[in-house]
N, C-alpha and C positions, 0 to 999 in steps of 0.2 A: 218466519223464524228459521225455518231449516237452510232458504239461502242465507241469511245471516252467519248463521253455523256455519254452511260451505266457505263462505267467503273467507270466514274469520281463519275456518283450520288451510284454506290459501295461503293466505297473509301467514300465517305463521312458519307454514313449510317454504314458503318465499324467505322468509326471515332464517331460519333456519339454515337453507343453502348458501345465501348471503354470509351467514356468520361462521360458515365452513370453507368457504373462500376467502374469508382474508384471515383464517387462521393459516391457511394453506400458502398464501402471499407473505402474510409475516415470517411463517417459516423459512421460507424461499429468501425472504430479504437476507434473515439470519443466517443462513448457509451460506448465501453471496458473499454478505460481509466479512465473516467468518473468515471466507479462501480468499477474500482480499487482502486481507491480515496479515496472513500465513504466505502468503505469496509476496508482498513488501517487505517484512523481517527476511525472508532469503533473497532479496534486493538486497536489501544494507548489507548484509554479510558478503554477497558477491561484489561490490562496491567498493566493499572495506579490503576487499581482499587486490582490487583492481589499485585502488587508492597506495595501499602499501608497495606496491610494485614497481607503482610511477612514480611514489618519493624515490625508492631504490634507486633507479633508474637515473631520476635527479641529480641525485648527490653522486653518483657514482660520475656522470656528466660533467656535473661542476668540478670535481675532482680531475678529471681528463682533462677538463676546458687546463683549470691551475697548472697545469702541468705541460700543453703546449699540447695533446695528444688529440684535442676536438679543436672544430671552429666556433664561432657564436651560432652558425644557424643550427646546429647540433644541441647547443645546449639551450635555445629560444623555443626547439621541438621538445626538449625533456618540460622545458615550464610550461610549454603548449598543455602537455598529455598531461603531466600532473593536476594542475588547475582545470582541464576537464575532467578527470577521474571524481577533482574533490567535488565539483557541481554535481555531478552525476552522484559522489553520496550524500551531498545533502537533499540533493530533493528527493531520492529514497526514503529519507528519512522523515520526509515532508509529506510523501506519498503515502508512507506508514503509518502517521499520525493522523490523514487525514481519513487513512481506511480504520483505525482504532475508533474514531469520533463516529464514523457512520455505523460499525458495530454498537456502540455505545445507544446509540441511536434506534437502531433495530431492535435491540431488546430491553430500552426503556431503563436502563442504569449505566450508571461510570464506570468504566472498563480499564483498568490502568495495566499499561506494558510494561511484564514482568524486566526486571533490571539484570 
């Protein structure tokens, strides 16, 4: 019986380390997730801010182009940059939500990105 005993308080200190690591893994997930989050929302904002510059840019082009002061390949480069800026914020955005879903995920509730 005394091996029994040994065995069992094994097992259980086995069990026990076990269940100290993947609190310690969970946590870890949560942190990751966490600075994924937080690191996508300042995507979108630098995105947004990139986005708004290439419309600028645009319009101000289009306006030159009207006006005889640009050629077409000058303004074929403003619709270039603009239409990658706007890819470039939507998958930010995509990217955001997809790191929101994996927090959601990590700590076992619906996580909704404040508006």
């Amino acid at each position: 019986t005394s091996a029994k005993v040994g065995t069992a308080e094994a097992e259980r200190s086995r069990t026990i380390r076990q269940r100290q690591w993947a609190m310690q893994g969970v946590s870890l997930e949560v942190e990751k997730a966490f600075y994924e989050v937080h690191e996508f929302r300042n995507r979108i904002q630098f995105s947004k801010k990139g986005l708004a510059a290439s419309r600028r840019l645009l319009m101000r082009t289009s306006l030159d182009f009207d006006i005889g002061l640009m050629d077409t390949r000058d303004l074929l480069e403003a619709i270039g940059s603009y239409t990658r800026n706007k890819i470039d914020y939507f998958r930010s955005i995509q990217a955001f939500n997809e790191a929101l879903a994996e927090l959601s995920k990590a700590v076992g509730s619906d996580i909704q990105a404040p508006r």
